[in-house]
Each structure stands twice: as C-alpha cells, then as structure tokens.
C-alpha positions in Angstrom: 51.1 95.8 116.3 51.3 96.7 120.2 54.7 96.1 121.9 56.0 92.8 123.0 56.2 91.7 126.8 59.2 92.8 128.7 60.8 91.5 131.7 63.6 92.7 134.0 66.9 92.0 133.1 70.4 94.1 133.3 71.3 92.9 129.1 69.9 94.3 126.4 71.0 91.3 124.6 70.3 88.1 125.8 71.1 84.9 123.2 70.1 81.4 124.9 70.9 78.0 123.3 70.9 79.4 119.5 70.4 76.9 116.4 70.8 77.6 112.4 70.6 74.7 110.8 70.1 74.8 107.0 68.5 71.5 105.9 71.2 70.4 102.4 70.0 67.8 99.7 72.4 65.2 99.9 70.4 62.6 98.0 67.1 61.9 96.0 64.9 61.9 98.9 66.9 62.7 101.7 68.3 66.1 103.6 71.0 67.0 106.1 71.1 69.6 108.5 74.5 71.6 107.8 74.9 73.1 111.6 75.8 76.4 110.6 75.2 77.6 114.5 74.7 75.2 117.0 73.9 76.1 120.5 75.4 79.8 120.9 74.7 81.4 124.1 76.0 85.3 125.2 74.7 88.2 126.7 75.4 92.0 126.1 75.1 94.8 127.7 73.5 98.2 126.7 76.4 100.6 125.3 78.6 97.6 125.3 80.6 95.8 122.6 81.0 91.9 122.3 83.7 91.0 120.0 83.1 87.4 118.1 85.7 86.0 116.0 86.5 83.2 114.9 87.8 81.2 111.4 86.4 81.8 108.6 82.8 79.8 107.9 82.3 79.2 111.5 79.4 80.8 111.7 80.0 84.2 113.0 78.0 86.4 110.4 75.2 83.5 110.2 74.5 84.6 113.9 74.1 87.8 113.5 71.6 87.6 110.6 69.9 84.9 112.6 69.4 87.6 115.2 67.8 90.2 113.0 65.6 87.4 111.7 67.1 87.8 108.3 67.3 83.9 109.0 64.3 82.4 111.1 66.5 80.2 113.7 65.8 76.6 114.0 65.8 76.8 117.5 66.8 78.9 120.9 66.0 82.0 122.2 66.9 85.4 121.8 65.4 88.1 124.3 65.9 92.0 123.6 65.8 94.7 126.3 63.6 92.1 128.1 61.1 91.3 125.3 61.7 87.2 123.6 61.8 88.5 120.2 59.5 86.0 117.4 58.6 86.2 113.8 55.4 88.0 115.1 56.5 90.7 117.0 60.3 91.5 114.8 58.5 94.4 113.1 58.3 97.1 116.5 61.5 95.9 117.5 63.1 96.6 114.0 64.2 100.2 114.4 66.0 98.9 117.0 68.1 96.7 116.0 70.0 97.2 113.0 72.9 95.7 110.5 75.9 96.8 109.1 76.9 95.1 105.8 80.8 93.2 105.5 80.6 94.2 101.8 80.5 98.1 101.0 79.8 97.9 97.1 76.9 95.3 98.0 74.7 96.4 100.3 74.1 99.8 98.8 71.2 100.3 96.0 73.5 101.6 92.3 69.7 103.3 92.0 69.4 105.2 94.7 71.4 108.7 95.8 72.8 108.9 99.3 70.1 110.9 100.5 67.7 108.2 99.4 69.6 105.1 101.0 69.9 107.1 104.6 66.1 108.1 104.4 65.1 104.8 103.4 64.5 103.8 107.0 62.9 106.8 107.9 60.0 106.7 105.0 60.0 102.8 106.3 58.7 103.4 109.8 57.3 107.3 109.4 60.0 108.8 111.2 59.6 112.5 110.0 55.8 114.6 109.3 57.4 117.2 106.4 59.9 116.6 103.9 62.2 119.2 105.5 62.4 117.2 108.4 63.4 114.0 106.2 66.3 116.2 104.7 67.5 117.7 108.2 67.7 114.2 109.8 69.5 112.9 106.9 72.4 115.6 107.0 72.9 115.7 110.5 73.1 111.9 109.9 75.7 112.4 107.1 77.7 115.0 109.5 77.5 112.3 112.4 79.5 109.7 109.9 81.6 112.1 108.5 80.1 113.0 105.1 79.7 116.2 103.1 76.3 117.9 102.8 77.1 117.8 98.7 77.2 114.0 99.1 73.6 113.9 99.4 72.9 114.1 95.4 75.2 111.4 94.6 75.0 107.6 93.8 77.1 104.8 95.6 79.2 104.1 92.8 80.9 107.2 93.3 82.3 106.8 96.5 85.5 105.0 97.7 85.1 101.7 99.9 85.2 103.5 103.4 82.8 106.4 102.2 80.1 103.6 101.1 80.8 102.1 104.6 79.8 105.3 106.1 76.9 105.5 103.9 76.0 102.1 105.9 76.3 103.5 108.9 74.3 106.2 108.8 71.9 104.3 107.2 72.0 101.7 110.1 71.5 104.7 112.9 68.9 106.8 111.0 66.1 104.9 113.0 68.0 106.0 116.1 68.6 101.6 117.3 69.8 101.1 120.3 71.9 97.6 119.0 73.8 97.1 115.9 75.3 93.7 114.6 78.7 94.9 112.8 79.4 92.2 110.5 82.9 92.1 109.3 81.7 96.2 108.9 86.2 96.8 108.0 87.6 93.9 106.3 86.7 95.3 102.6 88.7 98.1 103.7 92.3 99.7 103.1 93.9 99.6 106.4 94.3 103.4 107.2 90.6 103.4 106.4 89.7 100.5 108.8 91.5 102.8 111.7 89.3 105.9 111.1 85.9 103.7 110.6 86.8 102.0 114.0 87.3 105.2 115.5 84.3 106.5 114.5 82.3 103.3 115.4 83.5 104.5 119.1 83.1 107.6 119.2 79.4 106.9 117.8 78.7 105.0 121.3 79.8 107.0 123.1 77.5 109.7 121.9 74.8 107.5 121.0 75.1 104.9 123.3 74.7 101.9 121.2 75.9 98.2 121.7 77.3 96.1 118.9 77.8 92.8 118.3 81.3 93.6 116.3 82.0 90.3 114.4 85.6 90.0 112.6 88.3 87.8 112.3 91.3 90.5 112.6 92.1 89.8 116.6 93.8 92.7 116.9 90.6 95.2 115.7 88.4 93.3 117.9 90.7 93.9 121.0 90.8 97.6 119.7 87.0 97.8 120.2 85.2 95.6 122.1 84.9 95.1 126.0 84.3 91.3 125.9 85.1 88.7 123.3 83.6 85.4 122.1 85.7 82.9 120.2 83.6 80.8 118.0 84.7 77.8 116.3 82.3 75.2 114.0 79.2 77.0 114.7 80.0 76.8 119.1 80.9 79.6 121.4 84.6 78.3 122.8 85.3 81.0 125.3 84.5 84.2 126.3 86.2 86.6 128.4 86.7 90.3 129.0 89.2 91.3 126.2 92.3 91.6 128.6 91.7 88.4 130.1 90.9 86.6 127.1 94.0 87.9 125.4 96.6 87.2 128.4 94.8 84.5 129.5 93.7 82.4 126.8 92.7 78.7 128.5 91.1 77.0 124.8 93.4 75.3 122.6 91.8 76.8 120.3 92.0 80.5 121.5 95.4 80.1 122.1 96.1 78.7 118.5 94.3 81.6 117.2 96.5 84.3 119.4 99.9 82.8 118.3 99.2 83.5 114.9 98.5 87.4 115.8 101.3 89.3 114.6 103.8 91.2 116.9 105.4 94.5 115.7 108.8 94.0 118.1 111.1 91.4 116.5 112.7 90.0 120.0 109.4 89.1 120.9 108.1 87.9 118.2 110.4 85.5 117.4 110.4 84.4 121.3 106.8 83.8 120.6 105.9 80.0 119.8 103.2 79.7 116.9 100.4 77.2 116.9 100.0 74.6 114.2 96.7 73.2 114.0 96.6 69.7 112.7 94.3 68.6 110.0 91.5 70.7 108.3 88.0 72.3 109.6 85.4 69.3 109.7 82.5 69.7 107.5 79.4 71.4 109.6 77.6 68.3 107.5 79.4 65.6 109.1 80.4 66.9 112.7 82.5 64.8 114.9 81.1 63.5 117.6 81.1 65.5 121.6 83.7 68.4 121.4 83.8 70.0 117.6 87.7 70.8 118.0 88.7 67.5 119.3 89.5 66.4 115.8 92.7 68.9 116.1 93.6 69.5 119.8 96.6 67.6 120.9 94.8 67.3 124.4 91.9 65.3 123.6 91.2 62.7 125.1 87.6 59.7 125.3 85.7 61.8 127.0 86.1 65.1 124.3 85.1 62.4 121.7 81.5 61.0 123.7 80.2 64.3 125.1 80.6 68.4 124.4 81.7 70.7 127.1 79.5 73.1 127.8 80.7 76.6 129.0 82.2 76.7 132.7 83.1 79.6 134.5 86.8 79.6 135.7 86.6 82.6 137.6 85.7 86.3 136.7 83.0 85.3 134.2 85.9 84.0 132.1 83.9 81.0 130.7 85.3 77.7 128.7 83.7 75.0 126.9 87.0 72.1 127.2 87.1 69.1 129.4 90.7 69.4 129.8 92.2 73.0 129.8 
C-alpha cells in the first residue's frame, strides 16, 4: 500500500474535532448515541509528551484507542506527521504508532514466551531477514527496558506487574514508532514500581525520541512527565496548558476542583489548602445536559453555560479554556 499524502506542519500529532459515539439500545427499535468523546481537539509535538487526565469514564482511554483505530471514530480528524490518517491507509502508518496497555496481566498472550510477545511485531511487518537478527533486536530490546537476557524463555505469568509492563514496552518500541499512546501504562502498579517505569518512560525519549500521549488520572505522575496537559471531563477537552501553568494557574472550575484534591506532603500547607466539593454526580454521556457538560456542578454557571458550550479560548500563552465565565 504506497504511503499516505503528507503536508507541512510543525506536530506530529494533530487531533481536530474528534467524535466516539457508541450507538446503545435503549428500546425495541430505537438507539442512543452514548458520547463517549465528543469534539476533542489537541496537537503534539514530536519528542513531546501531552498529559490527559481527567475522572474516571470521561473518556480518556476511549481517545486513545480511537486514535490507533482500534475504534473507527464517528467523526473528526486526526492527521499524523502530516498525513490524515483513514481506515485505508492505518496499515503503513501502524509501526508508527503504538499502544501501551493500563492492564499488565491482560494485554500479554499466557501462550507465548517473552521473546515471542517482543518479536511479534517484527514477524508482523518483516522487520528482520535471518532469525539471528529477530533474536538480536529482541535482546537489545529487552536491555533497553530493563530485562534479563534469561527472560527471553519465559511466559508472562511469571513475571511481577512492573516486569509485564516492561514486557509492553518493549513490545510497543520493537517497530521503532515514533508516537506512543500510554494508557493508564502505571496505575496497576506498586508505587515504587510506578517511579522506576516513569523514569524509564523518560529516559526512553530521550534516547529514542518518541512522543506520548500519557493518559492517567494520578495528577501528580502526569506533572512528573509530561510538558503540556489536557483536562478532560464528559468526553470534552476543558483546558490545556503547559504543565506549570496549568498547575499554578488553573482558570476551569473544573481543573481547579481536581487540583484541591491533590495531596500535599507538608501539613501547614495542606491544611491551609481549601478542598473542592463538587456538587451532584457525573451526568450520564446518554443523557448529556444541554451547552456546557460541567454546568450541572459549577457554582458559576449561569443561562448562557446552559444554551451553548464554550469552545476553547486562548487566555494568553496558549493556555486555552473552554468556560463562559472563568
């Protein structure tokens, strides 16, 4: 299949009006979108890392999958290193672009050894010419995430969680991508694991010069890792910032909400610190309130939040905020 159409752009990632809807039977005849993403729009740079968090079920995951095409999206556009990316052109642009898994003990094969799961991607797209090629690749991969040559011969189910994470990884940069959605990749893990997984996930771009899409809702990991951050809530983008602006300058109700509740290790300030209650519960993405999706639990809405959306506005420093009234 020859290559798809480029055009110039400084982003390798470019995501433009984005829409998952999954059509739910909520009667004999009759079917309702659920909104699981609903007009997401961000751009990332090549070795960069955008950090999107948000509650849980807002969505965050479902974009990434959408972007891989695991999900065909019901509408929107996503371009890659130029090229608009379409069912019919998704296979060259698969190696790269690639996924890591939330769940460790899922998304490995119980049937296959190590070696087999890393060089899975290479027998897909003929990546080697001799089998002793195959086995070099996949042990300098293994040394690149930290695993033992001896590994190779063994099967998932004998590794702990943050070794089968690793096994993900190297499976995910054994096609040599130059993007890779991180969904969730350290919330199965013990948290002195999740410290020397996101280490490594650094120092891997800096030698490999990958960007992520590093999805999470732990805002303190996110802030460890990424550059710029996108706070997602009922399937919309909120706000996105760079990292130190959106975390001392948080203008959504929303993002501020979610920052209060960020635990602080020194006791004076934490207990100077105001939390956030949120009234009420999530709305269903089946029935979605009308204009703004949060107005249902912001103390500041007002007529206009409940007739028509706020689209993102940029107050200054590409610090961009979907609210009529913040």
């Amino acid at each position: 299949m020859s290559e798809p159409e480029k055009k110039k752009s400084e982003y390798l990632v470019e995501v433009k009006d984005l829409k998952e809807w999954f059509p739910v039977k909520t009667g004999w005849f009759h079917t309702t979108p659920l909104k699981a993403v609903d007009g997401v729009s961000f751009n990332i740079k090549a070795g960069e890392t955008l950090g999107l968090v948000g509650e849980s079920g807002c969505g965050k995951t479902t974009v990434g999958r959408t972007l891989l095409r695991l999900y065909e999206p019901t509408g929107g556009e996503f371009y890659f290193d130029g090229a608009l990316v379409t069912e019919k052109n998704i296979h060259p642009l698969r190696k790269q672009m690639q996924m890591v898994f939330q769940d460790p003990y899922s998304s490995l094969n119980p049937r296959m050894t190590v070696e087999d799961i890393i060089g899975e991607p290479l027998d897909i797209h003929h990546l080697y010419s001799t089998k002793q090629e195959r086995h070099d690749k996949i042990m300098h991969l293994m040394e690149l995430v930290g695993l033992n040559a001896e590994h190779a011969t063994r099967y998932a189910h004998e590794f702990s969680g943050g070794q089968r994470q690793r096994i993900g990884i190297a499976r995910a940069l054994a096609v040599d991508p130059k993007f890779i959605v991180c969904d969730e990749p350290v919330s199965a893990l013990d948290v002195s694991i999740q410290a020397q997984v996101i280490n490594m996930f650094e120092e891997l771009q800096e030698k490999l010069g990958v960007a992520y899409l590093f999805i999470a809702h732990d805002l303190l990991v996110v802030r460890h890792i990424s550059k710029r951050v996108a706070v997602m809530y009922l399937g919309r983008i909120v706000e996105i910032a760079d990292t130190d602006e959106l975390y001392d300058h948080p203008i959504h109700p929303y993002t501020l909400s979610l920052l209060s509740a960020v635990p602080i290790p020194d006791p004076k300030t934490a207990r100077a610190s105001k939390r956030i209650i949120l009234e009420g519960d999530v709305p269903s993405p089946l029935h979605m309130p009308s204009g703004c999706p949060f107005r249902t639990r912001c103390r500041y809405a007002t007529e206009k939040c409940a007739q028509e959306a706020p689209q993102l506005t940029d107050r200054g420093g590409d610090h961009l905020v979907a609210c009529w009234n913040m």
